[in-house]
C-alpha atoms as an extended CHARMM CRD file, in Angstrom:
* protein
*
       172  EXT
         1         1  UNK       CA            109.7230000000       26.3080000000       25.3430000000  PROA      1               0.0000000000
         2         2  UNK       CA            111.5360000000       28.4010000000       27.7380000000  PROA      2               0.0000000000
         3         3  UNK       CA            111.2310000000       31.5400000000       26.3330000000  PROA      3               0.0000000000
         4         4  UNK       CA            107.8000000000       30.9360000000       25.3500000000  PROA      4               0.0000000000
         5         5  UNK       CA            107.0160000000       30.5230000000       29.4430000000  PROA      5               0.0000000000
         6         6  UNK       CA            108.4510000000       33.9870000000       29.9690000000  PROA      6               0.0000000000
         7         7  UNK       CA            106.6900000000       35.9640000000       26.8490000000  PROA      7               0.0000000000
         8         8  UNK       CA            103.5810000000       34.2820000000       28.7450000000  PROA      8               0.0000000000
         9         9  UNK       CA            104.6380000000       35.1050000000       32.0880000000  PROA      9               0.0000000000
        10        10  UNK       CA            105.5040000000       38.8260000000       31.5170000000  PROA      10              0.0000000000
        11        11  UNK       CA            102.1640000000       39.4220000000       29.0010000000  PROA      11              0.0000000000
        12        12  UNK       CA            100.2760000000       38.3720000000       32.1940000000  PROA      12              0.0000000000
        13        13  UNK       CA            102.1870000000       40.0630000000       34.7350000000  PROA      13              0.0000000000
        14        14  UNK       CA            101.4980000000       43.0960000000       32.4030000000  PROA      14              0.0000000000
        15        15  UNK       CA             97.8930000000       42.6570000000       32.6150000000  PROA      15              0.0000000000
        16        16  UNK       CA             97.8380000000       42.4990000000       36.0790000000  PROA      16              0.0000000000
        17        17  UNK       CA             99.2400000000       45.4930000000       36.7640000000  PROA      17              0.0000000000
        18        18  UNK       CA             96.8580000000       47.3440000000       33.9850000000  PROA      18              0.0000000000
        19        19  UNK       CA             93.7630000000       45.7630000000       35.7980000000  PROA      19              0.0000000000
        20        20  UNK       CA             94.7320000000       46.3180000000       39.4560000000  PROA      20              0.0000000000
        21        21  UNK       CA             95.6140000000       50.2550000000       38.2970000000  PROA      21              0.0000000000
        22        22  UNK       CA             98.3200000000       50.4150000000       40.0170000000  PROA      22              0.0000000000
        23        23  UNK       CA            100.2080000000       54.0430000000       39.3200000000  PROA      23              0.0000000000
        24        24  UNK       CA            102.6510000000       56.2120000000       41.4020000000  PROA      24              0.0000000000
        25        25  UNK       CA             99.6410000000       57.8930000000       42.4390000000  PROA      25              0.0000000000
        26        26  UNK       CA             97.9260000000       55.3970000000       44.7950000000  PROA      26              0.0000000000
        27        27  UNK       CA            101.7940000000       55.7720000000       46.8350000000  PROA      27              0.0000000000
        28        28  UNK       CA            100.8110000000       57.9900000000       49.8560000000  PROA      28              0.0000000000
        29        29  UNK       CA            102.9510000000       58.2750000000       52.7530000000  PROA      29              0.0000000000
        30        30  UNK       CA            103.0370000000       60.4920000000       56.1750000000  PROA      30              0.0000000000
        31        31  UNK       CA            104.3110000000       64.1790000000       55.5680000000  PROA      31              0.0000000000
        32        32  UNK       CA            107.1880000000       65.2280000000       57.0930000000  PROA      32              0.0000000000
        33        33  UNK       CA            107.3970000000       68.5860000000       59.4670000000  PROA      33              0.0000000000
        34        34  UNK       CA            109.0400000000       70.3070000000       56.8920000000  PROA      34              0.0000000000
        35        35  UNK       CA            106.0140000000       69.4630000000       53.9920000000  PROA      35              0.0000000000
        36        36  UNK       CA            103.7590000000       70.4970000000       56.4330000000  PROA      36              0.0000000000
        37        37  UNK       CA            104.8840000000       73.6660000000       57.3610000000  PROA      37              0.0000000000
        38        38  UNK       CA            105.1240000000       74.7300000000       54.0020000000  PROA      38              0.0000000000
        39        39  UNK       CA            101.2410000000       73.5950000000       53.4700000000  PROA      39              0.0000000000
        40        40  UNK       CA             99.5470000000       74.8000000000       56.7780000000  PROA      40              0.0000000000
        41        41  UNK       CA             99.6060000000       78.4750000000       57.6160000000  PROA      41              0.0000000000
        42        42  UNK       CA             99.9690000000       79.5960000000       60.9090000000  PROA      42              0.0000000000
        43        43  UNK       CA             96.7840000000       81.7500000000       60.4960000000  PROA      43              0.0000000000
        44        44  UNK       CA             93.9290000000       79.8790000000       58.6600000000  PROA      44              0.0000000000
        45        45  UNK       CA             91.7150000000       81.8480000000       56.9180000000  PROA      45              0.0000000000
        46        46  UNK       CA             88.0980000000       81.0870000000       58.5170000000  PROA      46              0.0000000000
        47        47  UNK       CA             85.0800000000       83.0530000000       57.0990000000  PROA      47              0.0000000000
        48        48  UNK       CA             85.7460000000       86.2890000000       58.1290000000  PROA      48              0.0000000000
        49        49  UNK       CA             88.7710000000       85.6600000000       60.5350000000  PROA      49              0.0000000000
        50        50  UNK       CA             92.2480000000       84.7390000000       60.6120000000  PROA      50              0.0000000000
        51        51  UNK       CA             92.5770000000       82.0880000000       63.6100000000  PROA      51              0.0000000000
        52        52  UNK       CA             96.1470000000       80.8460000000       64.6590000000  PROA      52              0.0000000000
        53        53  UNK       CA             96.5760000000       77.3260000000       63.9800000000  PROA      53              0.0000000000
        54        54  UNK       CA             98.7560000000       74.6900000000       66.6660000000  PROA      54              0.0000000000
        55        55  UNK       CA            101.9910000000       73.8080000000       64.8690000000  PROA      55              0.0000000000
        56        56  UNK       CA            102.4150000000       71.4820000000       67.1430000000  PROA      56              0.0000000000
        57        57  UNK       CA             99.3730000000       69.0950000000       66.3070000000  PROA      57              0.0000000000
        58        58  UNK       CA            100.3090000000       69.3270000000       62.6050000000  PROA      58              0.0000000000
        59        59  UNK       CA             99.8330000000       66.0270000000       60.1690000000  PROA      59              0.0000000000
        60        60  UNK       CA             99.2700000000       65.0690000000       56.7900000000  PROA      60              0.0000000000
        61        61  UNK       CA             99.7730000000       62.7620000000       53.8130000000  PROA      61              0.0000000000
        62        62  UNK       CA            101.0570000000       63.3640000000       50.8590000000  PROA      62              0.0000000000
        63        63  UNK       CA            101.1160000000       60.8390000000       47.1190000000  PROA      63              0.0000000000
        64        64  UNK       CA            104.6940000000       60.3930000000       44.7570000000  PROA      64              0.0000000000
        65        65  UNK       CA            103.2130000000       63.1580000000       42.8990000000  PROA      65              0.0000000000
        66        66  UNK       CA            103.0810000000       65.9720000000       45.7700000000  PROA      66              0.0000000000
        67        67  UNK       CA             99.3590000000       65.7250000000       45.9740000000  PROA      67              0.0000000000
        68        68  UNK       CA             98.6220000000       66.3960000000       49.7850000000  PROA      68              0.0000000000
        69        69  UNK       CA             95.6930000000       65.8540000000       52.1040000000  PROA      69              0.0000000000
        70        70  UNK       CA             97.0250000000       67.9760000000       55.8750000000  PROA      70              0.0000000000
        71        71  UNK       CA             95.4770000000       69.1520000000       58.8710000000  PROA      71              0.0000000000
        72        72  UNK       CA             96.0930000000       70.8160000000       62.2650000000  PROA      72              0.0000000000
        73        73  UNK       CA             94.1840000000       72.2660000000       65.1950000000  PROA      73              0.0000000000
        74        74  UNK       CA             93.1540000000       75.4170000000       65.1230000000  PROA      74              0.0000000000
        75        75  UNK       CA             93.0650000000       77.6700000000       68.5390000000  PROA      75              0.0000000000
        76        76  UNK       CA             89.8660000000       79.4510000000       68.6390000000  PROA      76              0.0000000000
        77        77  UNK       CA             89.6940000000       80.5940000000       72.2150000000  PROA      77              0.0000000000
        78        78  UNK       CA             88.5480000000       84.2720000000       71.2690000000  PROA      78              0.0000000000
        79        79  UNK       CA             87.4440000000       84.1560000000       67.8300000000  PROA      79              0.0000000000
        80        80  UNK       CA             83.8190000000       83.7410000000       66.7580000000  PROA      80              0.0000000000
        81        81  UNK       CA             84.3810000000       80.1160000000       65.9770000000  PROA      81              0.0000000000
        82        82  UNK       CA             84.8310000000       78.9570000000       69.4620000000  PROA      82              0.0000000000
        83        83  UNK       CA             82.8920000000       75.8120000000       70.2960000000  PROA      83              0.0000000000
        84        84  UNK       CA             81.9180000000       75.3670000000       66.2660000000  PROA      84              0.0000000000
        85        85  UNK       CA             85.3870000000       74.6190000000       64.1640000000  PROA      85              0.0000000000
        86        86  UNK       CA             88.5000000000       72.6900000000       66.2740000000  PROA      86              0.0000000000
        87        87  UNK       CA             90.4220000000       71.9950000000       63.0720000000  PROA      87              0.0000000000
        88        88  UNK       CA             91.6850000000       73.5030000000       59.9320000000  PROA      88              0.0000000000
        89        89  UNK       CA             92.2490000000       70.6040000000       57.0890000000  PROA      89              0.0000000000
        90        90  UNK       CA             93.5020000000       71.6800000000       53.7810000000  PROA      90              0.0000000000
        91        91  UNK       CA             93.8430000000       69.3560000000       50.6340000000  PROA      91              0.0000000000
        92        92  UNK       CA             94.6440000000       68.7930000000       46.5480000000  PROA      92              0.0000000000
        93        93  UNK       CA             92.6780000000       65.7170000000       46.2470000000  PROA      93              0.0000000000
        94        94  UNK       CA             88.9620000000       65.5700000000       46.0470000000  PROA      94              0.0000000000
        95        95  UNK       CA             87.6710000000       63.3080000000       49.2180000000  PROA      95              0.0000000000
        96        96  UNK       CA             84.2710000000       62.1250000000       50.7290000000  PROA      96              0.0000000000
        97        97  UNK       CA             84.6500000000       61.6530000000       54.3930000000  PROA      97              0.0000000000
        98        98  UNK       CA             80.5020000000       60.8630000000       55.9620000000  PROA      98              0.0000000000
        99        99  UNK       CA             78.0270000000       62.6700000000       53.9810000000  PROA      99              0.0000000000
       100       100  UNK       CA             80.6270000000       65.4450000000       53.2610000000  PROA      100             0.0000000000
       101       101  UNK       CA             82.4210000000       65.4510000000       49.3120000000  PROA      101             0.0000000000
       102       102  UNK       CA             85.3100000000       67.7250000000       49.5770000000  PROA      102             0.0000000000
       103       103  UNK       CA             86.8330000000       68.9420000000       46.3620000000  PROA      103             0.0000000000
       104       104  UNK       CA             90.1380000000       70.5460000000       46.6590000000  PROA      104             0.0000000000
       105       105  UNK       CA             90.4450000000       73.1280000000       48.7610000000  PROA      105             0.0000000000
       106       106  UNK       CA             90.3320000000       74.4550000000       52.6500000000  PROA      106             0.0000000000
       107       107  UNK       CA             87.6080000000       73.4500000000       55.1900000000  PROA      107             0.0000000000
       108       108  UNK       CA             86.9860000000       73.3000000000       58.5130000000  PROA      108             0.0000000000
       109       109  UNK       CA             85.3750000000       71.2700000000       60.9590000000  PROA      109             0.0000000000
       110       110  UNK       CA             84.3360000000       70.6370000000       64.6400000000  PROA      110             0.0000000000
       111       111  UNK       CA             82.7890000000       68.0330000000       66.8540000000  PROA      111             0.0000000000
       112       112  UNK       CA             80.5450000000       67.1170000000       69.8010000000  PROA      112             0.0000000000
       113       113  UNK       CA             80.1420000000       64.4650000000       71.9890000000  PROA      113             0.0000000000
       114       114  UNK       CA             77.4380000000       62.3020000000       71.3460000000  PROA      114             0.0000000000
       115       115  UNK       CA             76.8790000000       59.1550000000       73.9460000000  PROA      115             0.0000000000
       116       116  UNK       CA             80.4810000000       57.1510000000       73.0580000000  PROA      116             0.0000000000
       117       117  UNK       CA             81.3630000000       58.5900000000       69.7640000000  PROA      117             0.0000000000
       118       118  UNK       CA             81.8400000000       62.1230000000       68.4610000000  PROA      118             0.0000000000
       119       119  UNK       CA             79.5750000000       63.5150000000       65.5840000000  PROA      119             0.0000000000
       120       120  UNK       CA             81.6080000000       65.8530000000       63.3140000000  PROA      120             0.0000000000
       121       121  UNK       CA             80.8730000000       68.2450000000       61.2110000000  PROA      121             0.0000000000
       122       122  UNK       CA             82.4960000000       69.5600000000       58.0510000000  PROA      122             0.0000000000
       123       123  UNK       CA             82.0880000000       73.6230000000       56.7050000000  PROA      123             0.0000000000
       124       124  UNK       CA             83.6440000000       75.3870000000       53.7920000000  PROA      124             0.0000000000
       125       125  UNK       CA             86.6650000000       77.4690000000       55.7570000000  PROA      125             0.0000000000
       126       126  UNK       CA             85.9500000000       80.6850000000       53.3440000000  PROA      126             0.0000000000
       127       127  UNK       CA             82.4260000000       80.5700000000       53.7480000000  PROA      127             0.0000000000
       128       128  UNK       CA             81.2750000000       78.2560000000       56.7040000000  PROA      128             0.0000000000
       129       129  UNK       CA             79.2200000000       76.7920000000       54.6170000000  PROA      129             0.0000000000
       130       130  UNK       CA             77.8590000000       73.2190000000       56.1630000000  PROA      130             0.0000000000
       131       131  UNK       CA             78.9140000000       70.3480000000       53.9180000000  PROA      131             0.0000000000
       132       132  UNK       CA             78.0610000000       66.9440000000       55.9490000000  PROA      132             0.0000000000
       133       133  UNK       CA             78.9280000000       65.2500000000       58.7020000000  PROA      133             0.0000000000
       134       134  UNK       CA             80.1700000000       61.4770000000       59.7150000000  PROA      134             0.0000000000
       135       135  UNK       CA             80.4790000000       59.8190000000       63.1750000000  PROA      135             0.0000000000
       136       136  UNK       CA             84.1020000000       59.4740000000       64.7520000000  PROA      136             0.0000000000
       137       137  UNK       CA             84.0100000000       56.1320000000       66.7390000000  PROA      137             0.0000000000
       138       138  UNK       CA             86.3030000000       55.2220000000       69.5670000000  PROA      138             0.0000000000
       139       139  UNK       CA             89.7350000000       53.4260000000       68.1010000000  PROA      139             0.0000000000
       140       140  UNK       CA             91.3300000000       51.1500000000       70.4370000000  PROA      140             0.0000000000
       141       141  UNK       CA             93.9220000000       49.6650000000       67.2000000000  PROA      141             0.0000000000
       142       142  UNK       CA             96.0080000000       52.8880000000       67.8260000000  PROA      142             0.0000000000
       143       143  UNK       CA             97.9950000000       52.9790000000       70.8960000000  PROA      143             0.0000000000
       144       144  UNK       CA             99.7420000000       56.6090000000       69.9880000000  PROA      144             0.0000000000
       145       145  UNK       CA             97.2100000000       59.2700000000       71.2420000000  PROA      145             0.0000000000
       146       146  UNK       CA             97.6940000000       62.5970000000       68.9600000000  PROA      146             0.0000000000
       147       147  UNK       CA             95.1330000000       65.5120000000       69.0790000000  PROA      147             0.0000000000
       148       148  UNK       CA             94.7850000000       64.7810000000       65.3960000000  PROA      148             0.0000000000
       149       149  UNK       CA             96.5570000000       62.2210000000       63.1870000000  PROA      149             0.0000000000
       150       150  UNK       CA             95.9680000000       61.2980000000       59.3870000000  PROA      150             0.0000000000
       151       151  UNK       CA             96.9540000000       58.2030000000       58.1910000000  PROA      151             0.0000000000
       152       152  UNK       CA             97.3770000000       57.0840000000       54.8110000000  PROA      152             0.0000000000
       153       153  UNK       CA             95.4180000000       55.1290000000       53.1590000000  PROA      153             0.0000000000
       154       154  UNK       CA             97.7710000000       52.2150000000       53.6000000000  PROA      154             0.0000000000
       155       155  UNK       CA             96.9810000000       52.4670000000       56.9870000000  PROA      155             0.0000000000
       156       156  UNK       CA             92.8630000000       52.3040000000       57.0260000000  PROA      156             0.0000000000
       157       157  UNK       CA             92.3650000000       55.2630000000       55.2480000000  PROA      157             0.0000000000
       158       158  UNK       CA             91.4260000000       56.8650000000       58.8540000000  PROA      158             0.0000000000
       159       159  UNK       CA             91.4690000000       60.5940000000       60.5360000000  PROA      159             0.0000000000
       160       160  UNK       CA             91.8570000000       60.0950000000       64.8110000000  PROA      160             0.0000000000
       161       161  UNK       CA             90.5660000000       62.9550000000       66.6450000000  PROA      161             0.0000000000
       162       162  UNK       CA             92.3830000000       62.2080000000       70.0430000000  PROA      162             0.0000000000
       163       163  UNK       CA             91.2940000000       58.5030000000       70.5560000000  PROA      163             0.0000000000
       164       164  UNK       CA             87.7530000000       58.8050000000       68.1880000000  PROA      164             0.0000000000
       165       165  UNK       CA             88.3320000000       57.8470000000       64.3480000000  PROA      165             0.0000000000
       166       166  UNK       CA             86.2900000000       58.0570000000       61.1710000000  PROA      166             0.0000000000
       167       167  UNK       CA             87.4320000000       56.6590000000       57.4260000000  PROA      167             0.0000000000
       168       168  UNK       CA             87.8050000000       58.7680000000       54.4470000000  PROA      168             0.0000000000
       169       169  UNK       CA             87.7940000000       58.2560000000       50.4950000000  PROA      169             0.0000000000
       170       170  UNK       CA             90.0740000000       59.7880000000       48.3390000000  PROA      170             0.0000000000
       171       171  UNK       CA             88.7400000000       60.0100000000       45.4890000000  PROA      171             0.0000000000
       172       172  UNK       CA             90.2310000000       59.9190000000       42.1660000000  PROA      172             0.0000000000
């Protein structure tokens, strides 16, 4: 009877794990420095421009398979994209953030202020093509202020722009 209870016990177990999907993949934890200096360049390549990029402000994610999602600040003052693009975000997994599907790849995107939230706006980074937009809503849950932060999906699935958040989808 015993071992009957266990055949039972692990054939359902098994199932479990088949129907919940989970998979190495869905693992996604904060990138260290050293990842993301290897994934950010300290030029980003902006339609026609190169435009120095704030180490400093660098963050990312990244899954058990190496698959990363990363992002930093760009500095603009002087370029042609002053006052359109802030940030640079790069990534190997497609994502829909707003009204904006992002297949892999590297985009940019900049905000403005509109009454207590900030409307932001995503572009192709080779192009500047427009690709969609969501609204960035003021976070109080997250008590570490950052010029720009990505969290992993275990933590809300969320991209802070200073104290101003907005969810994203990775999407499979």
């Amino acid at each position: 009877m015993t071992r009957r209870i266990c055949v039972v016990s692990l054939v359902a177990f098994t199932t479990l794990l088949f129907t919940m999907r989970i998979s190495a993949a869905d693992i996604w934890r904060v990138a260290t420095a050293k990842e993301l200096s290897t994934w950010i360049p300290a030029r980003a390549p902006v339609v026609k421009e190169q435009i120095e990029t704030e180490s400093r402000t660098a963050t990312g994610i990244v899954d058990s398979n190496g698959r990363y999602v990363a992002g930093v600040v760009l500095i603009t003052a002087g370029y042609s994209a002053n006052g359109k693009y802030s940030n640079f975000l790069v990534t190997q997994v497609p994502l829909k953030i707003g009204t904006a599907s992002l297949q892999p790849g590297q985009y940019v995107f900049g905000w403005h202020r509109v009454n207590d939230s900030l409307q932001v706006s995503f572009y192709e980074a080779a192009s500047g093509r427009y690709l969609g937009e969501v609204q960035a809503n003021h976070d109080e849950t997250h008590r570490r202020i950052e010029s720009f932060q990505i969290l992993p999906p275990s933590d809300h699935s969320l991209m802070l722009i200073g104290r101003f958040g907005f969810h994203y989808e990775i999407l499979q």
